[in-house]
C-alpha positions in Angstrom: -33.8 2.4 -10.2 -32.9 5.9 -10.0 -31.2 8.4 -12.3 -27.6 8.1 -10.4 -27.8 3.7 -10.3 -28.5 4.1 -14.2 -26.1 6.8 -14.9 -23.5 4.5 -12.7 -24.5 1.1 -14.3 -23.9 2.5 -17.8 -20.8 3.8 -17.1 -19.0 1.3 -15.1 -20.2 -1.8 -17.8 -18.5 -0.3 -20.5 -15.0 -1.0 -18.9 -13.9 -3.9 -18.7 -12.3 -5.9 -15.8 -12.7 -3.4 -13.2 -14.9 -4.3 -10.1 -17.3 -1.4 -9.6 -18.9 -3.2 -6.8 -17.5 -5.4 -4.3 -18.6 -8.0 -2.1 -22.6 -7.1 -3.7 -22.1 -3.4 -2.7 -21.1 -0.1 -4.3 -17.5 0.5 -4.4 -16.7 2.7 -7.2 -18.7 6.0 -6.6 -20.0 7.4 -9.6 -19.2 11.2 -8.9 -16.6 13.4 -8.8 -14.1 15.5 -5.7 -12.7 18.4 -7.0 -10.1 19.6 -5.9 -7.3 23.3 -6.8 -4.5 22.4 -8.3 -2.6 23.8 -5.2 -4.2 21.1 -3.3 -2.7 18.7 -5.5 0.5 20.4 -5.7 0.6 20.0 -1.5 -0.4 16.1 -1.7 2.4 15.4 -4.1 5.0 17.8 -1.9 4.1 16.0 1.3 4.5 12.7 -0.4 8.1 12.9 -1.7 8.7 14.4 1.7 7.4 11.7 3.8 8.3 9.2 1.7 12.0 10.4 2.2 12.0 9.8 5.4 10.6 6.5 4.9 13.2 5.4 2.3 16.3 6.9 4.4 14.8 5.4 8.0 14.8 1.5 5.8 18.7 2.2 5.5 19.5 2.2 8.6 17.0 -0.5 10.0 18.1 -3.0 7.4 21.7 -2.5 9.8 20.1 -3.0 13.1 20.5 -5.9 15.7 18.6 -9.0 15.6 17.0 -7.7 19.2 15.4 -4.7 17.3 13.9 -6.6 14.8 12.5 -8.8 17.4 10.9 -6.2 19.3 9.5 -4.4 15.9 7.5 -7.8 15.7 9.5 -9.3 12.9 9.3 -13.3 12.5 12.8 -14.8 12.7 12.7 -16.5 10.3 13.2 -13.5 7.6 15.6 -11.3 9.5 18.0 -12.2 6.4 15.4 -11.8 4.0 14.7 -8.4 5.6 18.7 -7.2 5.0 18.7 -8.4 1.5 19.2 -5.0 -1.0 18.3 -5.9 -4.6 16.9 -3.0 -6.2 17.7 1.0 -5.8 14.1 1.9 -4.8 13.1 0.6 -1.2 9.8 0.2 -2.8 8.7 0.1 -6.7 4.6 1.1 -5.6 4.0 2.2 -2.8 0.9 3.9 -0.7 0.9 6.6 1.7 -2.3 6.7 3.3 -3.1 10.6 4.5 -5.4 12.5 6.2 -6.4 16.2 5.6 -5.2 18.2 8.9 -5.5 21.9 9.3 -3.7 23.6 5.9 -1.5 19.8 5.5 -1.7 16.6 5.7 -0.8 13.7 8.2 0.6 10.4 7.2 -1.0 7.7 9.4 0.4 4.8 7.4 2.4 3.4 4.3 1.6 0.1 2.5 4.9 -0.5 1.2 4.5 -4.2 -0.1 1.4 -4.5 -1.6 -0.9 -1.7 -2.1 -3.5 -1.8 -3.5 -6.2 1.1 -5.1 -3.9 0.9 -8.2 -6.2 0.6 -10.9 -8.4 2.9 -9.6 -5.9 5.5 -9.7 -3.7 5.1 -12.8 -6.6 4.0 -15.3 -10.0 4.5 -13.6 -9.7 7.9 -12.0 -9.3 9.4 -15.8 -12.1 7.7 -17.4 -14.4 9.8 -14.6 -12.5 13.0 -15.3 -13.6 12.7 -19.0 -16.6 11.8 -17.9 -17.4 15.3 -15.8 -15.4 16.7 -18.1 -12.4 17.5 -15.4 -8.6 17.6 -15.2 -7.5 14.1 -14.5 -4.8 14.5 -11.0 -3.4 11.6 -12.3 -2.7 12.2 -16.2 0.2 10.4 -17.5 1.0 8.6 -14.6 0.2 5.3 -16.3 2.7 6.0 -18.6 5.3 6.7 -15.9 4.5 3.4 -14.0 4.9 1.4 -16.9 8.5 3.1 -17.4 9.4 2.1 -14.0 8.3 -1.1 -14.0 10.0 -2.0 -17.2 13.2 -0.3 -15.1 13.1 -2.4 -11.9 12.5 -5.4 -14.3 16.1 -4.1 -16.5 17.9 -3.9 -13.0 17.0 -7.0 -11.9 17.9 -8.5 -15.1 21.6 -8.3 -14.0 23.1 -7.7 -17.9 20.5 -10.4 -19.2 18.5 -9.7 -22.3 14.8 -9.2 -20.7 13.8 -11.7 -23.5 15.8 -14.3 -21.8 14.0 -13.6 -18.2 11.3 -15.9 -16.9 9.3 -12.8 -15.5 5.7 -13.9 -13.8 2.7 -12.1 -12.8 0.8 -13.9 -10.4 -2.8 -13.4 -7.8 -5.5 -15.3 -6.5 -7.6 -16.3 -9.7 -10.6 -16.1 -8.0 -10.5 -12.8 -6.3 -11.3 -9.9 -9.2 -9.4 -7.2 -7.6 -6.5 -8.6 -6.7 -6.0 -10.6 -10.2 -7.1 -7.4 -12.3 -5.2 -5.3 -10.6 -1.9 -7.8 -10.8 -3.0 -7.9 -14.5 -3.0 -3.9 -15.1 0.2 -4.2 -14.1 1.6 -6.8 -15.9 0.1 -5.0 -19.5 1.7 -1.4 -18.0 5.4 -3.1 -17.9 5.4 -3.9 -21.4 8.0 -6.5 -20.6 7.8 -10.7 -22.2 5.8 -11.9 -19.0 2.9 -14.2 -17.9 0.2 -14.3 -16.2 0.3 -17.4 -13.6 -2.5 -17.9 -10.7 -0.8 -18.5 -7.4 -2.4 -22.2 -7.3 -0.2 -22.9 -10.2 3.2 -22.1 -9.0 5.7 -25.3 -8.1 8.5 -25.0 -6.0 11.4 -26.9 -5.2 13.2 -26.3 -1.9 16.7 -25.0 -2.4 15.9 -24.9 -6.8 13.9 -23.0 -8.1 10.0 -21.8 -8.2 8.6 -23.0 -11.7 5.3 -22.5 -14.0 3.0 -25.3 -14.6 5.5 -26.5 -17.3 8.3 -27.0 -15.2 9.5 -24.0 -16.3 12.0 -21.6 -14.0 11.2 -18.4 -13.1 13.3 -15.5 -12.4 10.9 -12.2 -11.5 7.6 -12.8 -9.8 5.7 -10.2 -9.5 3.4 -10.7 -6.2 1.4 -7.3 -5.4 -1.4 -9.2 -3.7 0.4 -11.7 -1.7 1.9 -9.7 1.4 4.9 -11.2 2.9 3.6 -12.2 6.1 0.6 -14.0 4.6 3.4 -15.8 2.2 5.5 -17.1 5.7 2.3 -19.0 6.8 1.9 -20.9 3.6 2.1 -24.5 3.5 1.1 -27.3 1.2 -1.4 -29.9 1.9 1.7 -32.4 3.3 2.9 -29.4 5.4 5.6 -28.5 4.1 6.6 -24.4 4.9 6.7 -23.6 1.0 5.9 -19.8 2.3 9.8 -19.7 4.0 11.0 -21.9 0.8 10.3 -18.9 -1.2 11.8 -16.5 0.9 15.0 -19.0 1.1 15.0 -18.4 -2.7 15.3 -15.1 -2.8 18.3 -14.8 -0.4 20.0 -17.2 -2.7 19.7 -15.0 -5.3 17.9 -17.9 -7.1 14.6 -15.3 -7.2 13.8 -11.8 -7.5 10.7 -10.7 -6.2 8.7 -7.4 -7.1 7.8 -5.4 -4.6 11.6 -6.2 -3.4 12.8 -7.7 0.4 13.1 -4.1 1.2 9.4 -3.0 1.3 8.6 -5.4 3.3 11.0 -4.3 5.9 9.1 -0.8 5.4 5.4 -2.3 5.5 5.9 -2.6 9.3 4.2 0.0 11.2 6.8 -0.3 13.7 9.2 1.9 11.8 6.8 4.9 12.7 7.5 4.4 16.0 11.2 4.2 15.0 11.2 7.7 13.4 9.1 9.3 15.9 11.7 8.2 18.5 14.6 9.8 16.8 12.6 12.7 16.3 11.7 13.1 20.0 15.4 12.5 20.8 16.1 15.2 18.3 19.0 12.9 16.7 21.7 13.7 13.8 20.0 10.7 11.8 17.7 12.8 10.4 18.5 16.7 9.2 17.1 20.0 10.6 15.0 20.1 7.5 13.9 16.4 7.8 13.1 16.7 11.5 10.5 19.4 10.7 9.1 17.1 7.8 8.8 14.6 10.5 6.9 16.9 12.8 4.5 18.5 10.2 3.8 14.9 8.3 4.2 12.4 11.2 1.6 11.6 14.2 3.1 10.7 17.5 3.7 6.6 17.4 4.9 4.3 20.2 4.9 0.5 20.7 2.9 1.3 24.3 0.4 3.6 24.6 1.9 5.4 28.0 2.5 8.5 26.3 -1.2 8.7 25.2 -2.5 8.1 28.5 0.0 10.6 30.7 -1.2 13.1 28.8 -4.9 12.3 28.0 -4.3 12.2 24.0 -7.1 9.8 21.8 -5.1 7.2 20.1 -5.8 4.5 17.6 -4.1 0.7 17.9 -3.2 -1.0 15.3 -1.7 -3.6 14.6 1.9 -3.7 12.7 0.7 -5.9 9.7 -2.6 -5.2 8.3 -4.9 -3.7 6.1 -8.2 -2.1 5.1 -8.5 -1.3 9.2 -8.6 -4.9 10.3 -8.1 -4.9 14.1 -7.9 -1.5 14.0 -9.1 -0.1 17.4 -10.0 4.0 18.5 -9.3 4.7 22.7 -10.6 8.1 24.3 -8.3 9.7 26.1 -8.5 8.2 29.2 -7.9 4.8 27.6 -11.5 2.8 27.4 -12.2 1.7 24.1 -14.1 4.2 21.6 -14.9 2.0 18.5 -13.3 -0.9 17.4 -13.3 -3.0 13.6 -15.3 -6.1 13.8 -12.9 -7.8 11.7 -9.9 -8.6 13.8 -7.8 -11.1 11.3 -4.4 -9.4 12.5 -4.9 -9.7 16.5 -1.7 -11.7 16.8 0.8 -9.2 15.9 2.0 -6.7 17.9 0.2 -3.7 18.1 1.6 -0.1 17.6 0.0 3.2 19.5 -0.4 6.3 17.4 -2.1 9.8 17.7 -5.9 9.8 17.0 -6.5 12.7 14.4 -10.4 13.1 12.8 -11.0 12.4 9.3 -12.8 15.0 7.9 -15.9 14.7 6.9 -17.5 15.3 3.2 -20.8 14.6 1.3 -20.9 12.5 -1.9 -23.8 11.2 -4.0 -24.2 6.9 -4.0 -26.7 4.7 -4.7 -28.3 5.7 -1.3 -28.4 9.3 -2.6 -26.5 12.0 -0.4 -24.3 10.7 1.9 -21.4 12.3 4.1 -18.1 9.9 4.7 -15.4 10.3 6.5 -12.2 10.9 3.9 -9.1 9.3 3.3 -6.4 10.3 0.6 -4.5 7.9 -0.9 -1.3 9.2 -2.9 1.5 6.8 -4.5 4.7 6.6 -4.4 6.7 5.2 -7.7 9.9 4.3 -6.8 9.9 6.8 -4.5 8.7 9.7 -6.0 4.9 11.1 -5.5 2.5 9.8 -8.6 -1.1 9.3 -8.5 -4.0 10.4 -6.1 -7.3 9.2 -5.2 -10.2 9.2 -2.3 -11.7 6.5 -0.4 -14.6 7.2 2.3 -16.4 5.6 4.7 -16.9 5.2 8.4 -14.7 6.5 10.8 -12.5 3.2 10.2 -11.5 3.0 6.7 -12.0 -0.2 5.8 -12.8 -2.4 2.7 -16.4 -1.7 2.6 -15.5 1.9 2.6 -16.3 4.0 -1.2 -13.7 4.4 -4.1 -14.1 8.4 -4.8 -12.7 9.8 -7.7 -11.0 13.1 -8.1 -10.4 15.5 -10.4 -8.5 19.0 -10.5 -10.9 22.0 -10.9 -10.1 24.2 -14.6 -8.8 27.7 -14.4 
């Protein structure tokens, strides 16, 4: 064992529930990215940018036909659940994912409904800061989720005491990350809650979703269970509890957190959608917003035509998934460059967008120096640009890829 894997192992055992490694490999890099404070400045200006455009683009989709919907690769069966307006915020937490271009940045995706990285960020990233003796990017911005939270959970309380709320937190028990991270959150909001493994939640079709007890809860709190996972659910006598819970919520009979809204916004169909009104030039969007559009946005279309006219690399993906499942990387002339082995998300429709190169940086591991390809992960909190935070890999991020910390150089 080597200085760095003893230096790393001493570290990362001293906090608790966090999942330094995953699936028996090094996630959590034990090393630091430093970075101006300008830089940061620039990350958090081009997130409350994009993420404008993101929030005002869900207004107007939530009012489109049935047709458009259909051909953005939305299920049927939640086109009301996609129109439903419960919160303010489109989305409490939220992830743009960015890469480093030129003197900016370009947005090649947002994970609107269930992000993850969260931990890492809001309590993680500052422990390794200390550590190297850094600015934390990211100071405070535990605080200011908690806040937030304990706000979404007030509106959706609807003049109710939060003491008379049935609010639940709930994951897969068996899957660290996701029940840690769901956890995190649930001591952040500050809020009378529980804890509840998805396995343990009852529902009744038309009533109610309950606890073990039979008790009936109001808020669930779902971050790791994404909305098109949740439509495919069924017990073991078949029935579609997945679209039972979705019939709840557009009852009004539960609230869900991230809301109806971010879903609609997780699609990475509405990428296309802006960067057709901003070929077309239209009023939707402002002069201002339209040059947002063209300094943050990459090219995105639901054919790749455009790509192959004018001999442009593109990348197909398809419009629900994560960690770069399915993701696929064409040369210019349209034969396949690299694709993900892992290709859980091949049935939904597939959006085109502009191939742009990660850049490429060195780190230290357990495999001693190693240069990855980067990827910048910046939240947004109800809309407004909070934490930051690196992940590299291979020229697909994926979930194998590294969880690099950051930290804002002094003077």
């Amino acid at each position: 064992m080597n200085s760095y894997q003893k230096q790393r192992i001493q570290f990362y055992s001293m906090i608790e529930d966090f999942w330094a490694d995953l699936y028996n490999e090094e996630y959590a890099l034990y090393d630091l990215f430093l970075i101006e404070k300008e830089e940061l400045e620039q990350v958090r200006t081009a997130t409350n940018r994009i993420g404008a455009i993101f929030f005002k683009t869900n207004k107007l989709l939530r009012e489109v036909s049935e047709e458009t919907l259909a051909e953005m690769g939305f299920p049927r069966e939640t086109y009301a659940f996609l129109r439903l307006k419960t919160i303010a915020a489109e989305s409490v937490i939220s992830r743009l994912d960015l890469i480093p271009n030129g003197s900016g940045y370009k947005c090649i995706e947002i994970n609107a409904d269930t992000p993850t990285f969260i931990k890492e960020l809001f309590c993680i990233n500052g422990l390794v800061c200390e550590q190297f003796g850094a600015l934390n990017p990211n100071k405070n911005q535990d605080r200011l989720l908690g806040r937030e939270m304990v706000k979404i959970i007030s509106e959706l309380s609807r003049g109710r005491s939060k003491g008379e709320l049935s609010i639940v937190f709930t994951a897969h028990e068996d899957n660290l990350e996701d029940r840690e991270t769901v956890r995190y959150l649930q001591k952040l909001s500050e809020v009378p809650s529980r804890f509840i493994p998805l396995h343990k939640l009852q529902i009744e079709k038309g009533v109610g979703l309950f606890d073990e007890a039979g008790k009936r809860i109001d808020v669930l709190y779902r971050q790791t269970f994404p909305i098109e996972n949740l439509m495919a659910d069924e017990d073991e006598a078949g029935n579609k509890i997945g679209l039972w819970l979705l019939e709840l919520v557009e009852a009004g009979k539960l609230q869900l957190i991230n809301p109806p809204s971010a879903f609609l916004m997780q699609n990475k169909a509405v990428q296309a959608v802006i960067w057709g009104l901003h070929q077309q030039n239209h009023p939707f969007f402002t002069i201002e917003e339209h040059q947002w559009i063209k300094e943050y946005f990459l090219p995105t279309f639901l054919e790749p035509d455009y790509f192959l006219e004018k001999g442009i690399r593109y990348v197909k993906k398809p419009i629900f998934g994560r960690e770069g499942d399915t993701v696929e990387i064409y040369h210019s002339d349209g034969t396949l460059a690299h694709r993900e082995k892992e290709q859980s998300y091949a049935d939904y429709l597939p959006v085109y967008q502009q191939y742009i190169e990660h850049p490429s940086i060195t780190f230290q591991s357990e495999k001693g120096k190693q240069t990855g390809k980067l990827l910048v992960g910046s939240f947004l909190i109800n809309g407004k640009a909070s934490a930051i935070g690196y992940r590299v890999g291979e020229t697909i991020t994926n979930n194998l890829s590294y969880y690099l910390p950051v930290g804002v150089k002094k003077g």
